[in-house]
C-alpha positions as CSV (number, residue, x, y, z in Angstrom):
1,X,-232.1,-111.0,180.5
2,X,-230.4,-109.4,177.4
3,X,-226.9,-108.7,177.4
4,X,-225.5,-105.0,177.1
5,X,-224.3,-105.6,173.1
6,X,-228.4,-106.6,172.8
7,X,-230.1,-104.1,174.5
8,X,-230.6,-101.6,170.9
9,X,-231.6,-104.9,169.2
10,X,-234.9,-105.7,168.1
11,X,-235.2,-109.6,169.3
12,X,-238.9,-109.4,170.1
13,X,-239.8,-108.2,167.0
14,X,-237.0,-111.0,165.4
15,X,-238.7,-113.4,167.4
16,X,-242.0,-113.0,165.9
17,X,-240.6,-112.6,162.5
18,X,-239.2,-115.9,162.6
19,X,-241.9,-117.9,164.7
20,X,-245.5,-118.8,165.4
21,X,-245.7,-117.6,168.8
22,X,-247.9,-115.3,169.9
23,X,-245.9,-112.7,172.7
24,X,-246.7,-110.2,175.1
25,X,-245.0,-108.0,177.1
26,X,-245.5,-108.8,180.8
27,X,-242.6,-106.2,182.4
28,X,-239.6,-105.0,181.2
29,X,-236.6,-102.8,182.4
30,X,-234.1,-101.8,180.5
31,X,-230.8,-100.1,180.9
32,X,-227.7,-99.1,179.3
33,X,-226.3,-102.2,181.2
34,X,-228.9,-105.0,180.5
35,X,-232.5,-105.4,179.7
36,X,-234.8,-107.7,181.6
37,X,-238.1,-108.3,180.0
38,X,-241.0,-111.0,181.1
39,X,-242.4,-112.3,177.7
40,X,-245.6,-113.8,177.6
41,X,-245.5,-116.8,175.0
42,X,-248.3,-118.9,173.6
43,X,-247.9,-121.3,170.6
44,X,-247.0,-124.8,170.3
45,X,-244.7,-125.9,173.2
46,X,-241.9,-127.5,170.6
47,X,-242.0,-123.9,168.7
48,X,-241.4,-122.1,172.3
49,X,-238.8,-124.8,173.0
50,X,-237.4,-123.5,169.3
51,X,-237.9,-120.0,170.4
52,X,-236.0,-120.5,173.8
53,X,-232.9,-122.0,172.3
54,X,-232.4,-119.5,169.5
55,X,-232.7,-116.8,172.3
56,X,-230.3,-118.5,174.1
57,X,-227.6,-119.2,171.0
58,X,-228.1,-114.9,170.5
59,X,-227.1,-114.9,174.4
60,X,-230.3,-114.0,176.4
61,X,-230.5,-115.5,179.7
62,X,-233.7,-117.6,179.5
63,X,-235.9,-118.3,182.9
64,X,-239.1,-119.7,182.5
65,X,-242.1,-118.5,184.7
66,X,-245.1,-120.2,185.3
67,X,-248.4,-118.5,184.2
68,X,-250.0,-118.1,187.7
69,X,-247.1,-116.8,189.5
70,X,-247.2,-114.0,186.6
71,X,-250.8,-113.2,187.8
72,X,-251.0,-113.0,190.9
């Protein structure tokens, strides 16, 4: 979830500027309020570890979801 002072900001793009990870956009819905977007991450698990804590440090709320409850 992406704070209200985050919501114009690019961090998806950021996020694959600065790491190996490949993403994809699961869902997302965003508002003037907050944004609330399920990423899709593959790459190295100690780069998405990396990943998680720099989006936490920019002050997303990180959940992680497993992969099968995503498909079904």
């Amino acid at each position: 979830m992406y704070p209200p002072r985050l919501i114009t900001t690019p961090v998806i793009w950021q996020l694959s500027q600065r790491f190996e990870v490949i993403t994809n956009v699961r869902q997302a819905s965003i508002t003037d309020e907050i944004g609330i977007v399920c990423l899709e991450m593959q790459g190295k698990r100690s780069i998405i570890k990396e990943v998680i804590k720099w989006l936490e440090k920019l002050g997303v709320s990180v959940e992680p979801v497993e992969i099968n409850v995503i498909e079904s």
